[in-house]
C-alpha positions, 0 to 999 in steps of 0.5 A, spaced: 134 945 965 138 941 960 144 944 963 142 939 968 139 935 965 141 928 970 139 932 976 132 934 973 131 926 971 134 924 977 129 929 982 122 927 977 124 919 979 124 920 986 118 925 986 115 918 982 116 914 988 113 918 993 107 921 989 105 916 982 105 919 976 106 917 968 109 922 964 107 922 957 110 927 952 115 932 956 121 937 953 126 939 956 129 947 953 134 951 956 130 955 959 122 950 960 120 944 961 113 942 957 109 935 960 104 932 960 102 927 966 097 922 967 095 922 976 093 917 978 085 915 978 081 920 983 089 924 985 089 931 981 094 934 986 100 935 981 101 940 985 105 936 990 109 933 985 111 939 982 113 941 989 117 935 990 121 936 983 122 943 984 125 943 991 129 936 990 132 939 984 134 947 987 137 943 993 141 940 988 143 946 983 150 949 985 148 954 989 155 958 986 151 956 978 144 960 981 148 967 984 152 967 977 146 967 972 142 971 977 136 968 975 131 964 979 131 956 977 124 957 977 119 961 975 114 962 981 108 959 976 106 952 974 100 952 968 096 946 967 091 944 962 086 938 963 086 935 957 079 933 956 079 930 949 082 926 943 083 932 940 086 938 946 091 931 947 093 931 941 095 938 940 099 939 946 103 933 944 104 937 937 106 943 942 111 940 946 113 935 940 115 941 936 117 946 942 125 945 940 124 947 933 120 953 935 126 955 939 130 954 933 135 949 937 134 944 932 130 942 926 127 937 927 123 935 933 127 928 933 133 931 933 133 934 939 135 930 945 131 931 951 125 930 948 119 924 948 119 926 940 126 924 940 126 918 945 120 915 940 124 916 934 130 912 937 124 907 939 121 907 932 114 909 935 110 915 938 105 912 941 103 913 949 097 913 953 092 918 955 094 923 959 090 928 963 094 934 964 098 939 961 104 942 966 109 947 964 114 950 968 119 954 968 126 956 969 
């Protein structure tokens, strides 16, 4: 993922024209993406959006990249977790906050560059709004 860091950012904001959503906490690693998305009142279709970035952004890998690292970009299964409580919210931004460290790329979840957590550091908060769904992806 952060090998294409610009080509997955570029392809979220085009599926977030088409098809509004918030993102709250979100990790890129190497080899996963960790969000947390708030869709629009009475939309849970995250489904379509994940369709909309996966595509948008395989179209666009260097087909030459795939067939070197014989490996899919994706993985075939998409988690997602309603977040129903002040509590479940935040122990999925600590997941994903902490999920650079746990993979040992860094320290410090701020140290890492394709995160929210970073992001926050830089700004001086970490405050967000309340999201309603927990997304993962794969490759």
């Amino acid at each position: 993922m952060t090998r294409h860091i610009e080509l997955l950012r570029l392809s979220t904001r085009m599926c977030q024209i088409r098809h509004p959503f918030d993102i709250g906490d979100a990790v890129a690693l190497p080899d996963r993406l960790h969000v947390i998305w708030t869709l629009p009142p009475g939309d849970d279709n995250y489904a379509v959006r994940w369709q909309s970035i996966r595509s948008t952004f395989a179209r666009h890998v260097p087909e030459q990249e795939v067939h070197e690292r014989k490996m899919a970009i994706w993985q075939r299964r998409v988690w997602d977790r309603p977040i129903l409580t002040q509590a479940d919210l935040a122990e999925c931004r600590a997941l994903i906050n902490e999920a650079p460290v746990r993979a040992g790329l860094v320290r410090h979840a701020a140290d890492w560059p394709y995160s929210t957590a970073s992001q926050a550091y830089l700004r001086g908060n970490s405050g967000g709004s309340p999201l309603l769904h927990v997304i993962e992806g794969g490759r």
